[in-house]
C-alpha positions as CSV (number, residue, x, y, z in Angstrom):
1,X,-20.9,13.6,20.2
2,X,-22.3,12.9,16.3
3,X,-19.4,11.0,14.2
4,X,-19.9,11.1,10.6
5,X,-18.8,7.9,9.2
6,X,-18.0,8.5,5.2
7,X,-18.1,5.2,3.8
8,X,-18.6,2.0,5.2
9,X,-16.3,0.3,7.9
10,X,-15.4,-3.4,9.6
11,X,-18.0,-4.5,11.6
12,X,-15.9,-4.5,14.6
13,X,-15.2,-0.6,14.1
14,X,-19.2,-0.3,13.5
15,X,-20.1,-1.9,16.8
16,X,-17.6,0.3,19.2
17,X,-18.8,3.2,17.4
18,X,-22.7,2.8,17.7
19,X,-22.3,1.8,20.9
20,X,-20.2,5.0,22.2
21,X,-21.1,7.8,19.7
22,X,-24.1,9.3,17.6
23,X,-23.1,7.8,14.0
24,X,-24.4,9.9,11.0
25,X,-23.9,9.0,6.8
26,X,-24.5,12.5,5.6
27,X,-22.7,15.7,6.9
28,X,-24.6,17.8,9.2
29,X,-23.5,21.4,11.8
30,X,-22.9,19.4,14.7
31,X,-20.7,16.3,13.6
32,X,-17.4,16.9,15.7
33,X,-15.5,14.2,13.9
34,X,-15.3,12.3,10.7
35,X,-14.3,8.3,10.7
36,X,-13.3,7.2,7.0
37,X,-11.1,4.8,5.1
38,X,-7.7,5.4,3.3
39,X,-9.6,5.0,0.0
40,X,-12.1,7.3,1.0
41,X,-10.4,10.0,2.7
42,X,-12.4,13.5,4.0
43,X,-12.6,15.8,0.5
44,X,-12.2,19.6,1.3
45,X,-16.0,19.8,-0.1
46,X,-17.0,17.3,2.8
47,X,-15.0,19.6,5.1
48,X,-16.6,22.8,4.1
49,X,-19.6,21.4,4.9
50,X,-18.8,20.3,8.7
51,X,-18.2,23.9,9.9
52,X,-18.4,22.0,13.7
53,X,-15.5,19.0,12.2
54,X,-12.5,19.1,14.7
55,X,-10.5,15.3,13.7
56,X,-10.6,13.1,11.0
57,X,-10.0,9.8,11.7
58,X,-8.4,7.1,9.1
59,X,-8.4,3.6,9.2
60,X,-5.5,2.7,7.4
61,X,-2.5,3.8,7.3
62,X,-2.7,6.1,4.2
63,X,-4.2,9.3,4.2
64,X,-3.4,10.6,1.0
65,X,-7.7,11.2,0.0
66,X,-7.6,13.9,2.9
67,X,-6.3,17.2,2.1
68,X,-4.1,17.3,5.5
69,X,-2.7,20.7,5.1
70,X,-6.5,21.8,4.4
71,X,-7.6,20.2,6.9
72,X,-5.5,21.8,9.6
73,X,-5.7,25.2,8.4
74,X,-9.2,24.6,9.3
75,X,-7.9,23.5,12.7
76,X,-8.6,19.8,12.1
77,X,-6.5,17.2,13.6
78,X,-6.0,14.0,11.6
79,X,-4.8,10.9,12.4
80,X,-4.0,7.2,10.6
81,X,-3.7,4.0,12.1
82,X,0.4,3.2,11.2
83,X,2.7,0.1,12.7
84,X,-0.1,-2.5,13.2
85,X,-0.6,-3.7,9.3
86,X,3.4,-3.6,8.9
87,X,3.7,-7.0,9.6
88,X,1.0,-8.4,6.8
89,X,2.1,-5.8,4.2
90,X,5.7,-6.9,5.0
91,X,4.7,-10.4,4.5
92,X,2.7,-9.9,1.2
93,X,5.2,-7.9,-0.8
94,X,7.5,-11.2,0.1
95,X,4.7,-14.0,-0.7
96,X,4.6,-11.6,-4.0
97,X,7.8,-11.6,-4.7
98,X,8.4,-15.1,-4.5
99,X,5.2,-16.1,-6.5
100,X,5.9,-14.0,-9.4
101,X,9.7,-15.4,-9.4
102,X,8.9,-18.9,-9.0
103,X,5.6,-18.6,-10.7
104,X,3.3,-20.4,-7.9
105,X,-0.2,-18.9,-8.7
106,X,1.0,-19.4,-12.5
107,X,1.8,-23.3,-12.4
108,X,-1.5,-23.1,-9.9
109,X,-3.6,-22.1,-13.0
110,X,-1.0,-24.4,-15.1
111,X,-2.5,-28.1,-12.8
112,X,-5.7,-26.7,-13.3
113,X,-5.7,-26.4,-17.0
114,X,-4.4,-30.2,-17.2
115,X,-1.8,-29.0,-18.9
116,X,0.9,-31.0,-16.5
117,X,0.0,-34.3,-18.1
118,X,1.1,-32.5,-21.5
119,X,4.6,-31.7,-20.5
120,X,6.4,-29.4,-17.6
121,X,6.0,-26.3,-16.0
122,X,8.7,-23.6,-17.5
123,X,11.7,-23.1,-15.3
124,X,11.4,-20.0,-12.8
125,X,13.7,-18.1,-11.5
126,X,15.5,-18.4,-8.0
127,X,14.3,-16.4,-4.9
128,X,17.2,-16.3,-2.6
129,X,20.1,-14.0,-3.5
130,X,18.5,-11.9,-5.7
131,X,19.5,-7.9,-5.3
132,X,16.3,-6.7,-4.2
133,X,15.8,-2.7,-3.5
134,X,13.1,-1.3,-1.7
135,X,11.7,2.3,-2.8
136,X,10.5,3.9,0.6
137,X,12.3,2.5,3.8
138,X,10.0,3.7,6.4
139,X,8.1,1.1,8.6
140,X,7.0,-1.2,5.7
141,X,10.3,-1.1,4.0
142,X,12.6,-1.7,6.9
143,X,10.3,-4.6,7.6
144,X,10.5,-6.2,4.3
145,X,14.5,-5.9,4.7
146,X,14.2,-7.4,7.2
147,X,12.5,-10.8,5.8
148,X,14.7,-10.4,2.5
149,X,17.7,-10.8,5.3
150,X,16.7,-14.1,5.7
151,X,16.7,-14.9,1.6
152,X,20.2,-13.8,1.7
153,X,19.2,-10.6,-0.3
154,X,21.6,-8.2,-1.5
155,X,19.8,-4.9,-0.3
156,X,19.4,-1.8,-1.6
157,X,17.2,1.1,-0.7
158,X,16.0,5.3,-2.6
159,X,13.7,6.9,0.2
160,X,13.4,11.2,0.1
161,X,16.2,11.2,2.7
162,X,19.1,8.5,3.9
163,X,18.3,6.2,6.6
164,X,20.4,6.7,9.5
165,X,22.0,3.5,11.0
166,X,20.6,0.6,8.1
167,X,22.8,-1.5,6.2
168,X,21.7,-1.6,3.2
169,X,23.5,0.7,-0.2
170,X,21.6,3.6,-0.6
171,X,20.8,5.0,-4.3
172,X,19.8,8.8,-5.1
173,X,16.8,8.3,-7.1
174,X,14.2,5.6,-8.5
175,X,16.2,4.8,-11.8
176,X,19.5,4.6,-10.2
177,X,18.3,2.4,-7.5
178,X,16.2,0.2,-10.9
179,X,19.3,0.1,-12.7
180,X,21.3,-1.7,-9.1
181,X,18.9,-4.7,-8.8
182,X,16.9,-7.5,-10.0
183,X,13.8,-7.0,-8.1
184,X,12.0,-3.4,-7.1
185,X,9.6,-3.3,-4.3
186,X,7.3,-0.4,-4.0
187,X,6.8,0.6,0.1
188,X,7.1,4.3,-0.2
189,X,3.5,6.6,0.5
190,X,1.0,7.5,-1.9
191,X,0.0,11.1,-2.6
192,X,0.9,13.5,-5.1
193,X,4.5,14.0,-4.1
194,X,4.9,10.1,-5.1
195,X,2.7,9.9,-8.2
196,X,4.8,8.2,-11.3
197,X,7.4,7.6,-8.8
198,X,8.5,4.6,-10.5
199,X,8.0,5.8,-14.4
200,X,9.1,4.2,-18.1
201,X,12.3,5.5,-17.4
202,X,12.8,3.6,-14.2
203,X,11.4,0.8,-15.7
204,X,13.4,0.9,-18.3
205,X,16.5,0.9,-16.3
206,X,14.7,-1.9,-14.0
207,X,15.0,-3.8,-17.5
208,X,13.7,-7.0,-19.0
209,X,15.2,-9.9,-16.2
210,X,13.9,-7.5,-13.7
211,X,10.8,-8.1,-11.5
212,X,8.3,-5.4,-9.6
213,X,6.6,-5.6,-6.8
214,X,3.8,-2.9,-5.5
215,X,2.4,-3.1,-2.0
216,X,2.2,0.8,-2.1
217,X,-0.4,2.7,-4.0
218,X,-1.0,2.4,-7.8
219,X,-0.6,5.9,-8.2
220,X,3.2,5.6,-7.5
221,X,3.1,3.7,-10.7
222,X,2.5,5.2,-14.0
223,X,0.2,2.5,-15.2
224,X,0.2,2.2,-18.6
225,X,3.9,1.9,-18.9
226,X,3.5,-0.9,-16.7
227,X,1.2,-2.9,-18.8
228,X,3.3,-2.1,-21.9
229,X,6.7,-2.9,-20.3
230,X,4.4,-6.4,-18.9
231,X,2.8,-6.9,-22.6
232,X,6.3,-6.5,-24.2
233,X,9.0,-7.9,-22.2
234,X,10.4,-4.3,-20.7
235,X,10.5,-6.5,-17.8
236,X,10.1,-10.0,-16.6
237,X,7.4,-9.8,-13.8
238,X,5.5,-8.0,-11.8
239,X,3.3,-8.5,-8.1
240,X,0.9,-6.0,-8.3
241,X,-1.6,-5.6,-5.2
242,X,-2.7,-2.1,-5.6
243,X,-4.5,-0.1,-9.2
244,X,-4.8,3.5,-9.8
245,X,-8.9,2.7,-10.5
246,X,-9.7,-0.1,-8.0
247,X,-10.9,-2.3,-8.5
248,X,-10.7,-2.3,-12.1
249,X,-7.4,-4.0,-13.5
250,X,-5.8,-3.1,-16.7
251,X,-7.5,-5.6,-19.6
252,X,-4.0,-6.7,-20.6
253,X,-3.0,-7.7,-17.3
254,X,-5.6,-10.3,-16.9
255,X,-3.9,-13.0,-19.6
256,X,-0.4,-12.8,-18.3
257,X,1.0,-15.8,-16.1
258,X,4.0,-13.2,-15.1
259,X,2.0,-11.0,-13.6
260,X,0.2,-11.4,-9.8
261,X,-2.8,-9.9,-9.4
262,X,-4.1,-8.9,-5.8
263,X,-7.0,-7.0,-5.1
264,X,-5.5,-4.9,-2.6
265,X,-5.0,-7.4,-0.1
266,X,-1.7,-6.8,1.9
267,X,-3.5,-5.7,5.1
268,X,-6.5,-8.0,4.8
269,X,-6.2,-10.6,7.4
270,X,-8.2,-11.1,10.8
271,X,-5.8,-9.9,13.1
272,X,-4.6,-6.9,11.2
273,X,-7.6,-5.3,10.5
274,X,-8.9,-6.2,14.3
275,X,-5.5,-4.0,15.4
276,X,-6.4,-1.5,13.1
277,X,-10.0,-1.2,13.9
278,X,-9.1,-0.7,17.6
279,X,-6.2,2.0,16.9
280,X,-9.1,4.2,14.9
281,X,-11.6,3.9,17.8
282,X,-9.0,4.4,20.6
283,X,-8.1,8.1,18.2
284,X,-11.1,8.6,18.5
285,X,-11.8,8.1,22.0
286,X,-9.0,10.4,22.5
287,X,-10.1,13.0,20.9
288,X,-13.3,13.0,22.7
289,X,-11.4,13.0,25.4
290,X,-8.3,15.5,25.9
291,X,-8.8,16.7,22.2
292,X,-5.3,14.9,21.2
293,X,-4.9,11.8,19.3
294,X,-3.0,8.9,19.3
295,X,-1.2,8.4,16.1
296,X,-1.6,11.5,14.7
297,X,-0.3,12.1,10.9
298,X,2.9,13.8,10.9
């Protein structure tokens, strides 16, 4: 069966793939199958030319590139690769949020300089107890709850629909849930439903003590109010591992010690992208096999 692969992929994923299937880099009648990244995605003109394509394949959990609803009125199936980074995107959005409140990398940068044998580091601000919400609580945002439990966070949550059976107080949109809490974490899906999700207004409401956090997509962001409430003290922090244009960063964000820059990181460890390297190929498999998939997108 001929797999196009759109962009390039883990070596891991490479190997199984060579080994198993005929693996193209340009579209052509008989590829069955596409295999691409959630920065990549399938584009309706890449699917116009596969009139053969049956599944698209993501590695990653997003798949906000690929045109789903396009793609299955063409009868394409398409699948992602969820659960198996929650863990290490979990896990960064916390590391974030305590090194932008306790300024780690900053006072990292701060030894460096030699500027300790000139006089202290500023005082920082505490991690535990803070009123944290979380805008999206599907996988990744129950699982960084569920961390924050442990910092004695006072939780709070906005997601399209309530969350049946979680503790946590539940606000009816973005600014509402800003205007409850000190720190916002951004866990909720990319796409065009979500973009400038979390606009001036809400950061506005968010305010100047309060601190963001984005392990999400930086379209969910409106970008430049970022940098000017960052440049001008609308708030007092931010983590930032994801950009609308990666991997270019905003020029103003690059001389601010309040402000963590990642360059999109949160699933980028060994084990994770292994996991999700072998959840891609096993879709595929199964597509080439009964024509179903394994973690379909909903």
């Amino acid at each position: 069966m001929t797999v196009l692969r759109v962009c390039p992929l883990p070596p891991s994923l490479d190997e199984r793939l060579l080994a198993n299937y005929q693996i193209v880099d340009e579209p052509s009648d008989d590829v069955v199958a596409a295999i691409t990244t959630s920065r990549f995605g399938v584009t309706n003109a890449q699917i116009d030319a596969l009139p053969s394509l049956r599944a698209i394949v993501h590695f990653g959990v997003g798949y906000e590139t690929t045109d789903v609803g396009y793609a299955r009125s063409r009868g394409i199936v398409v699948s992602n690769t969820p659960d198996v980074l929650t863990d290490c995107v979990a896990d960064l959005a916390v590391g974030g949020m305590i090194d932008v409140l306790r300024g780690l990398t900053a006072s990292d940068r701060f030894v460096r300089r030699g500027e300790w044998r000139r006089g202290q580091f500023p005082l920082t601000t505490k991690v535990s107890g803070r009123d944290v919400g979380i805008l999206g609580l599907g996988r990744i945002g129950r699982a960084i709850a569920h961390r924050l439990t442990g910092f004695d966070a006072s939780l709070s949550y906005h997601s399209r629909h309530r969350v049946p059976g979680v503790p946590y107080t539940y606000h009816d949109s973005p600014a509402a849930l800003a205007a409850a809490v000190e720190v916002l974490v951004v866990a909720t899906s990319g796409g065009p439903a979500t973009a400038g999700l979390v606009s001036a207004d809400v950061l506005a409401a968010l305010g100047p003590a309060g601190y963001l956090v984005n392990i999400a997509r930086g379209s969910v962001v409106d970008e430049p109010a970022l940098v000017a409430a960052l440049v001008h003290g609308g708030i007092a922090g931010a983590a930032l591992d994801v950009f609308i244009d990666e991997p270019n960063v905003p020029q103003p964000l690059l001389g601010l010690d309040n402000v963590v820059l990642l360059p999109h990181i949160a699933s980028a460890t060994t084990e994770t992208r292994e996991a999700m390297s072998a959840l891609a190929f096993q879709n595929l498999r199964q597509f080439t096999t009964n024509g179903t998939l394994t973690t379909p997108v909903p």
